[in-house]
N, C-alpha and C positions, 0 to 999 in steps of 0.2 A: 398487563395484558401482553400475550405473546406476540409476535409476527408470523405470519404465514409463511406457507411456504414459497410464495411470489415474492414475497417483500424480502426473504433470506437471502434469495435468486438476486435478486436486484441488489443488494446489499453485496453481496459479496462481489458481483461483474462492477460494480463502482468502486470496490476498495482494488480491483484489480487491473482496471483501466490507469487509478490514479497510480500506482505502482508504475505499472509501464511509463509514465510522463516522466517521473522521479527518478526511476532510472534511467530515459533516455538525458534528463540533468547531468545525472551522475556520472555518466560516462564522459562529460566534459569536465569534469573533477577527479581525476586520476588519484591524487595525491591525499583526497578527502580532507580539501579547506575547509569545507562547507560543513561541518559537522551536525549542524541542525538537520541536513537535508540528507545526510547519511544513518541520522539515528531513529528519521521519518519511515526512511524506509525500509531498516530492521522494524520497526513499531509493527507496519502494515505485515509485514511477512509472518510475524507472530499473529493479527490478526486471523491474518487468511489461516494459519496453522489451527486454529482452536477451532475455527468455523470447518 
């Protein structure tokens, strides 16, 4: 069963809030130690890309 169009709406502003959190991370990782937490949020930007 699909989602509605509410549920898209709220689906995508949650994938896009957590974004903002990961990158405010990221920006105390200049050097990108943290590779998990830098390859989170290519993940999400492709997310948001398809939607």
């Amino acid at each position: 069963m699909g989602l509605s169009k509410k549920d898209l709406g709220r689906k995508k502003s949650n994938l896009k809030s957590k974004l903002e959190e990961l990158e405010k991370k990221a920006r105390m990782d200049p050097l990108h130690r943290n590779k998990a937490l830098h390859s989170e949020i290519e993940e999400l930007k492709r997310k948001l890309e398809k939607e």
